[in-house]
C-alpha positions as CSV (number, residue, x, y, z in Angstrom):
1,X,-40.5,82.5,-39.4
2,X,-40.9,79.9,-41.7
3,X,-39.2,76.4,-41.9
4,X,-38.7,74.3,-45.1
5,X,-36.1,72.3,-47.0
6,X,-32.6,74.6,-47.9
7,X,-32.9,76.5,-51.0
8,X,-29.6,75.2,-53.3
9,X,-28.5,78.9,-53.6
10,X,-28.3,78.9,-49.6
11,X,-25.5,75.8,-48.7
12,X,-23.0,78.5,-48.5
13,X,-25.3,80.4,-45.7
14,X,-25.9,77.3,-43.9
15,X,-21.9,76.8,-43.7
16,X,-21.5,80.3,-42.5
17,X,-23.8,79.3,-39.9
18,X,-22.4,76.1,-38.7
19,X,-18.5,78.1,-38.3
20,X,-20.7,80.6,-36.4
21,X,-21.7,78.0,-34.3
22,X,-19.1,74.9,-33.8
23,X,-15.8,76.8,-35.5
24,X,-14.0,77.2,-38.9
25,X,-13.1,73.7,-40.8
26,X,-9.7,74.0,-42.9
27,X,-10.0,75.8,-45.9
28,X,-9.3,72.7,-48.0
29,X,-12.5,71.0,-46.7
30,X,-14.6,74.1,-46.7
31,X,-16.0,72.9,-50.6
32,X,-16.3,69.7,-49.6
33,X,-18.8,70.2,-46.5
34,X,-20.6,73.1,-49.0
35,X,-21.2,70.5,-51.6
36,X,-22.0,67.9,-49.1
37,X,-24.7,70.5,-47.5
38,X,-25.9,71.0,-50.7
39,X,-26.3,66.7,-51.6
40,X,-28.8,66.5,-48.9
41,X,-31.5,69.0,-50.4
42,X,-33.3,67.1,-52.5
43,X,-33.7,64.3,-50.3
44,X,-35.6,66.8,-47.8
45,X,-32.8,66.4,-45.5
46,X,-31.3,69.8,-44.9
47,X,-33.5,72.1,-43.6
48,X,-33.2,75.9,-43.0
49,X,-34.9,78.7,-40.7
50,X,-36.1,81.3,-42.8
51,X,-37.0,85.2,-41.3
52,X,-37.8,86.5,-44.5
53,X,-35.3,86.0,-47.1
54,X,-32.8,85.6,-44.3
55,X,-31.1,82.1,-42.8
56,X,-31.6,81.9,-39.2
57,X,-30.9,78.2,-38.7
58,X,-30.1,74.9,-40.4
59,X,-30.1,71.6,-39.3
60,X,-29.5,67.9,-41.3
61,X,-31.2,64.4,-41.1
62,X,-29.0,62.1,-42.1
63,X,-30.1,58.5,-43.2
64,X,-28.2,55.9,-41.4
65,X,-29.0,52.5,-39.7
66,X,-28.3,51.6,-36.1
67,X,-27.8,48.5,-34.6
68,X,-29.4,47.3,-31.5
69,X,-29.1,43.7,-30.1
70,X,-27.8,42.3,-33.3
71,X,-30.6,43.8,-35.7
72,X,-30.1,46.9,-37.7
73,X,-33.5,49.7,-38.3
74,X,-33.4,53.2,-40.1
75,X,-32.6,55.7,-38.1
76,X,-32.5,59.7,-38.8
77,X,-29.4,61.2,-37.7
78,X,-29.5,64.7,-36.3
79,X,-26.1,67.0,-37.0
80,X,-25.1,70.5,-37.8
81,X,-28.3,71.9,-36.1
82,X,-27.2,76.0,-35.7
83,X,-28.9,79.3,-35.2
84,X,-27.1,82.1,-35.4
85,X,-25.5,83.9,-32.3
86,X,-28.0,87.1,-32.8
87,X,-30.7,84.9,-32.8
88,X,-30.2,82.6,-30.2
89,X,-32.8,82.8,-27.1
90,X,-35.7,83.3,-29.3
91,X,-37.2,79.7,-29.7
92,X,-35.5,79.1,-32.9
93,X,-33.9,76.0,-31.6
94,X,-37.4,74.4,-30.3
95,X,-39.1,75.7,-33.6
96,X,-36.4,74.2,-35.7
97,X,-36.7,71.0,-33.8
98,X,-40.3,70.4,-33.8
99,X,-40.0,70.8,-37.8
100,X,-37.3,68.0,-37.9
101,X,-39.1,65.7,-35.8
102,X,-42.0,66.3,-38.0
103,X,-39.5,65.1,-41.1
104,X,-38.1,62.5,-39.5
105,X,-41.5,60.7,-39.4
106,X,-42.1,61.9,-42.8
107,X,-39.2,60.0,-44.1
108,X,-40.0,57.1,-42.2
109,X,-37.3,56.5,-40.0
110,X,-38.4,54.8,-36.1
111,X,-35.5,56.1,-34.9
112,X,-33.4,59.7,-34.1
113,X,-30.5,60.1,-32.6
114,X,-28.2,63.2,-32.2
115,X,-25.2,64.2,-30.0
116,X,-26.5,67.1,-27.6
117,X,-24.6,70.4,-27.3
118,X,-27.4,71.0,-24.9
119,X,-29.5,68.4,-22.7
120,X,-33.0,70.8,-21.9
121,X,-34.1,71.4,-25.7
122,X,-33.5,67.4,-26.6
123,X,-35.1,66.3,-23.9
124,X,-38.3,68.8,-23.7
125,X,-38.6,67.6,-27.3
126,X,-38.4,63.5,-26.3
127,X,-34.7,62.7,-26.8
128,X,-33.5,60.7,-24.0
129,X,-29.5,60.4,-23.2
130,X,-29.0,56.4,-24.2
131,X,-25.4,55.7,-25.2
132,X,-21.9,57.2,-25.7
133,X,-19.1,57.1,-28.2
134,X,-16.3,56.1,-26.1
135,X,-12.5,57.2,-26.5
136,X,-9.6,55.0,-25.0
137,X,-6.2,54.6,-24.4
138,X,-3.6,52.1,-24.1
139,X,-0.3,51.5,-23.7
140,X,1.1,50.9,-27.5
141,X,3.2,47.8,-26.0
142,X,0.9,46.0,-24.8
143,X,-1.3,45.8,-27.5
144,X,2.3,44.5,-29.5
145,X,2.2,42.3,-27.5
146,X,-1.0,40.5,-28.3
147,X,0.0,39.1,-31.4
148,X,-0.8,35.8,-32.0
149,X,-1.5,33.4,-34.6
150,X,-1.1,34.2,-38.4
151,X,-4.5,36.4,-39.9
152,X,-4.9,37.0,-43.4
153,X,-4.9,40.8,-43.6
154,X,-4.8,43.3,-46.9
155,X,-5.3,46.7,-47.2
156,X,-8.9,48.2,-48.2
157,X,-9.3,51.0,-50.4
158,X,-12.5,52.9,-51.5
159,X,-12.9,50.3,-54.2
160,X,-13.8,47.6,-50.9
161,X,-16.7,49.8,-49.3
162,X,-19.2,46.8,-50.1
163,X,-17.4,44.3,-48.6
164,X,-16.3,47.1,-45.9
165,X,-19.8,47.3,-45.1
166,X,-20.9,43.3,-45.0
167,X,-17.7,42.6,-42.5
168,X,-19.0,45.2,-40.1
169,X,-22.7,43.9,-40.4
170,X,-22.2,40.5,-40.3
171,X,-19.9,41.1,-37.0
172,X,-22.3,43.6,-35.2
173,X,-24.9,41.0,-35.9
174,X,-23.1,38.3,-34.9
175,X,-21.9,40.4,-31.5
176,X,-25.2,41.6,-31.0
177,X,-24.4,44.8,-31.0
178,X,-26.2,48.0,-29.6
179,X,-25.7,51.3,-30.8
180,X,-22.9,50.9,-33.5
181,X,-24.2,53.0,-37.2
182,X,-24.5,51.2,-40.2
183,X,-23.4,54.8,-42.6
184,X,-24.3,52.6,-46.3
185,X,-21.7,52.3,-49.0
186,X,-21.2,55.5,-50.2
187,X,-20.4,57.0,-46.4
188,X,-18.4,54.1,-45.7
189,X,-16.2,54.7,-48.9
190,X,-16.2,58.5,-47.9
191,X,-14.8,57.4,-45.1
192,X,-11.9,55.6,-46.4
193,X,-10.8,58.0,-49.0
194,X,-10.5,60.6,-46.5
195,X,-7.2,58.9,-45.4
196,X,-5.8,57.0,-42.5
197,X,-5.0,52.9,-43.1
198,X,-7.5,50.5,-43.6
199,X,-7.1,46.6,-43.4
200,X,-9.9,44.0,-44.2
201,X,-10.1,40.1,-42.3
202,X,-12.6,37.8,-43.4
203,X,-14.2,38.6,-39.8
204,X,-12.8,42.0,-38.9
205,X,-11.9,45.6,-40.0
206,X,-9.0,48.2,-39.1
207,X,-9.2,51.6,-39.7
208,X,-6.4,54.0,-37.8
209,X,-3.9,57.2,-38.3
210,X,-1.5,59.0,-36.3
211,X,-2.5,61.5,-34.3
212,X,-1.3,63.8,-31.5
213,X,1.6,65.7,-34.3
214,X,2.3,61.9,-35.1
215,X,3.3,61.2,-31.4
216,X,0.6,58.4,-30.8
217,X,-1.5,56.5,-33.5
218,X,-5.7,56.5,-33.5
219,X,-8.4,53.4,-34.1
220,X,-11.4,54.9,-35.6
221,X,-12.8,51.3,-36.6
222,X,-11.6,48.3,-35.0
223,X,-14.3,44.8,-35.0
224,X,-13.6,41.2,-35.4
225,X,-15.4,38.4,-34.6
226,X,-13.0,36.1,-33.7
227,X,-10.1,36.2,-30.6
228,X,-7.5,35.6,-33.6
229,X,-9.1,38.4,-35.9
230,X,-8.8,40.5,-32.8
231,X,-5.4,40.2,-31.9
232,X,-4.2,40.4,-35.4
233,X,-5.5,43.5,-35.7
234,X,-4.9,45.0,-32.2
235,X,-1.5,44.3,-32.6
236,X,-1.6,45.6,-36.1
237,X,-1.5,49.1,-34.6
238,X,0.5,48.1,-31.6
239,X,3.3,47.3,-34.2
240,X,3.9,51.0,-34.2
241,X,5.3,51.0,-30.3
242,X,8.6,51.7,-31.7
243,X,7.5,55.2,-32.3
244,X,4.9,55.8,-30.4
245,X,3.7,55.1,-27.0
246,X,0.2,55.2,-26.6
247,X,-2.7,54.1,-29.2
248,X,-6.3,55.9,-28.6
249,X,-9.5,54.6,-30.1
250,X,-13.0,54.6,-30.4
251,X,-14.5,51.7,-29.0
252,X,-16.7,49.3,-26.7
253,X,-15.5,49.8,-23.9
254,X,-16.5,46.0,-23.2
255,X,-14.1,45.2,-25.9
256,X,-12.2,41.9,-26.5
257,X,-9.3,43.4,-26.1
258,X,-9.6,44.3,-21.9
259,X,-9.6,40.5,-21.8
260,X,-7.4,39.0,-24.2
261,X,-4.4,41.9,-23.1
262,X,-1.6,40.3,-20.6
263,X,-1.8,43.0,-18.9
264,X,-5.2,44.9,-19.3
265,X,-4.1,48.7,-18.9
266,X,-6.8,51.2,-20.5
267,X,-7.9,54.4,-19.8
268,X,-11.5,56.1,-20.7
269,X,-10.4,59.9,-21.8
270,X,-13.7,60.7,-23.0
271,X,-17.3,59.6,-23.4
272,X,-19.3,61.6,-26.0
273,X,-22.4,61.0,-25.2
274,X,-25.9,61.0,-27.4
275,X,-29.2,60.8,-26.8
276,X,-32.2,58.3,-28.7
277,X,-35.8,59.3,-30.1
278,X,-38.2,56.5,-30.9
279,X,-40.3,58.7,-33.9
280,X,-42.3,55.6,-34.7
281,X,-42.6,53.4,-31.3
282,X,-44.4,50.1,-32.9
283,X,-42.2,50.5,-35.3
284,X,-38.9,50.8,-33.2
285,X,-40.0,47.9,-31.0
286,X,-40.5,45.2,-33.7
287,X,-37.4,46.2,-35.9
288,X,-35.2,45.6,-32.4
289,X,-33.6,42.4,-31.6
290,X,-33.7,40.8,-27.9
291,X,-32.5,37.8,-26.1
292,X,-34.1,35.0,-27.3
293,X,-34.8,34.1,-23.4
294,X,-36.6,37.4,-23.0
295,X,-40.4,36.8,-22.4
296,X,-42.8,40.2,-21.7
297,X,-46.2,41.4,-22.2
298,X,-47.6,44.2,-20.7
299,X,-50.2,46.7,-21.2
300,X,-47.9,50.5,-21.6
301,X,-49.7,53.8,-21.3
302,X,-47.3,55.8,-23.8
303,X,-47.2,60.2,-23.7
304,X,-45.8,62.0,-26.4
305,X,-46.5,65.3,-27.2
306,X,-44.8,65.8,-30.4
307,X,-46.3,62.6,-32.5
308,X,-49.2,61.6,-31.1
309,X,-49.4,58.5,-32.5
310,X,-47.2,57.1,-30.4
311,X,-49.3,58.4,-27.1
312,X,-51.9,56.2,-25.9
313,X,-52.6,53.0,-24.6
314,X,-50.4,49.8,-25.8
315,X,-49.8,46.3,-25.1
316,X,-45.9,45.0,-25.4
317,X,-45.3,42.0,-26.5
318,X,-41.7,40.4,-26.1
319,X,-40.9,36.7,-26.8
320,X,-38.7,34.5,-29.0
321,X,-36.1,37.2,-29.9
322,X,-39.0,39.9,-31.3
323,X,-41.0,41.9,-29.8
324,X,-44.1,44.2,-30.7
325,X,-46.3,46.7,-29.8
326,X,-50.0,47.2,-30.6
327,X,-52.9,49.1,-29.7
328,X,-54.7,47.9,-26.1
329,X,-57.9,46.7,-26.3
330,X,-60.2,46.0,-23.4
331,X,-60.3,46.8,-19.9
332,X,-56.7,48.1,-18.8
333,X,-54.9,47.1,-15.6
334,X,-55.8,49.1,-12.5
335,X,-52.2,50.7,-12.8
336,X,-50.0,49.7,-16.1
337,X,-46.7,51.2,-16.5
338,X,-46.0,54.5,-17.8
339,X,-43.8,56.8,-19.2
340,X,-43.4,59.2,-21.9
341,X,-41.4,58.7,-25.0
342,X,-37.9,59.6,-23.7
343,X,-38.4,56.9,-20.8
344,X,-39.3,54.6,-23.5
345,X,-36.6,55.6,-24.9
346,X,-33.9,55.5,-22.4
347,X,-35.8,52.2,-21.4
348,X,-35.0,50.5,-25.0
349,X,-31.1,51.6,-25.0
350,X,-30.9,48.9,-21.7
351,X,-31.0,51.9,-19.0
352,X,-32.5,50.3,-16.1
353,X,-36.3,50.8,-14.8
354,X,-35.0,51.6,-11.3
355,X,-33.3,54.5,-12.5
356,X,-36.3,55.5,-14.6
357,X,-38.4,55.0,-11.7
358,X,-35.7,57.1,-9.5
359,X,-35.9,59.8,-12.0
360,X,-40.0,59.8,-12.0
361,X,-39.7,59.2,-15.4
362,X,-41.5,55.9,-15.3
363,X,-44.8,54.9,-12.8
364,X,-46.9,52.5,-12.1
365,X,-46.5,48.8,-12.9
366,X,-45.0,45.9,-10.5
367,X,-41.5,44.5,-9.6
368,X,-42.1,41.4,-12.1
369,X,-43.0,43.1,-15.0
370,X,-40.0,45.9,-14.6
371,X,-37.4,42.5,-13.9
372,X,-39.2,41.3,-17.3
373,X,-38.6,44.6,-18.8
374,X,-34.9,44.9,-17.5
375,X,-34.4,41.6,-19.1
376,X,-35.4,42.1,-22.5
377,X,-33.9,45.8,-23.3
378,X,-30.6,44.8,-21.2
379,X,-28.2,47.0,-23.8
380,X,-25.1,49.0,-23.0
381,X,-25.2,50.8,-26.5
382,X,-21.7,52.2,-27.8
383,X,-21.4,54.5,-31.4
384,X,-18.4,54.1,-33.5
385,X,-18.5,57.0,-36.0
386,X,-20.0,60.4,-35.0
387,X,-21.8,62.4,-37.6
């Protein structure tokens, strides 16, 4: 088998795939996702699984950003990865995967993250399960009732994708934010055009539609900055109570709104979760942000099978809100920390070192260097748009 970039005469293979694989789209976006397939070729980002002349298997690296503690570094985003049914249980998958972790570093991104249809193949290959895209619901009245004083809102429109896109930065910067995607302009007006209602504040962003057969509305982007930006556009959607009775939306589920609600009545209906790579580790580590109180530095003994530049000996260095890691020189400590790239992982999305140490992921090391480590990668990472 061989692996390379889709031919252009093959987008329509790699769509029969996907169905194959995740299920028919409408036939009035089947052009749409073709032509979209076919936009990420010549970027090197849509790959295919050749037997032969034959498509086996496709997957796509998409080029976002992703926050994490308020700073935002590239990060390759893993979708549509499918092998057909009569091929499946072969090693397609893992062959596949290698191949686009391979790309990823090519293309220079630190990080990888993808949403997991399966947990063993992801995690064999260094993916570690790090966040979630979370799905609430509440009560449409109640979030009527948190209107309070006057925002200046307008509607946004495809034309506003730049300043779309600078409201949500400066906000997830401001919130410190872990996890949420930063998609660039032209995703972000994709996004918009595709329909829904969109509002802009000089602090915060709305973006909702009904849903259900019109029975209950849906927030796909809600942010503010501000308690007033917050409850102008909570209640924005609450408006709708009339009709409907509940609201869903993707959110944090540490949200403003649990606190600023009268009475705080939400319900978690589903958290999709996804899993984090760190392709280039020094990298990774010095694009993240981290509490400015946060003081480490450790020596790290690294494994990682796939890129092997990231296996080895390190020293981690965390102070002033930055943090780096470099190549160990000298003697090492009788016994450092370690852990392999998906406990590195899973270690910079905030998930604790007791657990890793629970799940012999992580070893060696003392109590006062893992409280340092807790401290500085504390994170509960949340997505807001899935790709």
């Amino acid at each position: 088998m061989e692996i390379r970039t889709l031919d252009p005469a093959d987008a329509p293979a790699a769509f029969d795939l996907r169905s194959r694989a995740f299920g028919p789209l409408p036939p009035d976006r089947v052009a749409s996702r073709v032509e979209r397939i076919a936009a990420a070729i010549p970027a090197g980002r849509e790959l295919g699984c050749y037997e032969g002349t034959r498509l086996v298997a496709t997957a796509r690296i998409h080029d976002h950003r992703q926050w994490w503690h308020g700073r935002d570094l590239a990060m390759a985003g893993i979708a549509g990865v499918a092998v057909a049914p009569e091929e499946r249980g072969r090693g397609v998958g893992r062959l596949l995967m290698r191949t686009v972790l391979a790309r990823c570093a090519e293309l220079g991104s630190p990080l990888s993250v993808l949403y997991p249809a399966t947990t063993p193949l992801y995690r064999s290959l260094g993916w570690e399960h790090a966040g979630g895209s979370y799905q609430l619901r509440f009560p449409a009245e109640a979030l009527r009732a948190l209107a309070g004083p006057p925002v200046a809102l307008r509607r946004a429109g495809p034309a506003d994708a730049a300043e779309v896109r600078e409201v949500l930065r400066r906000v997830h910067a401001a919130r410190r934010d872990s996890g949420p995607l930063d998609p660039g302009e032209d995703n972000t007006r994709d996004r918009i055009a595709v329909g829904g209602y969109s509002y802009l504040a000089h602090d915060g962003y709305l973006d909702y539609d009904w849903g259900e057969g019109n029975r209950s509305l849906h927030i796909d982007t809600l942010v503010a900055a501000s308690a007033d930006t917050a409850r102008a556009l909570w209640a924005a959607v609450g408006s709708g109570a009339s009709v409907v009775d509940t609201v869903t939306a993707i959110a944090d589920p540490r949200d403003a709104v649990t606190w600023l609600a009268r009475e705080p009545r939400s319900e978690l209906i589903e958290n999709y979760r996804w899993m984090l790579r760190l392709v280039d580790a020094p990298a990774a580590v010095s694009g993240r942000g981290y509490p400015a109180t946060a003081a480490v530095e450790t020596r790290l003994h690294l494994a990682d099978e796939q890129l092997p530049a990231n296996a080895g000996d390190w020293t981690l260095r965390i102070a002033g809100g930055k943090g780096e890691l470099v190549r160990a020189h000298g003697p090492a400590p009788a016994d450092p920390p370690r852990l392999g790239i998906g406990a590195l992982a899973a270690l910079y999305a905030g998930v604790p070192t007791a657990t890793l140490r629970a799940c012999e992921l992580m070893t060696g090391g003392d109590p006062a260097t893992d409280d340092a480590l807790d401290a500085a990668f504390h994170a509960q990472p949340f997505t807001l748009h899935r790709f």
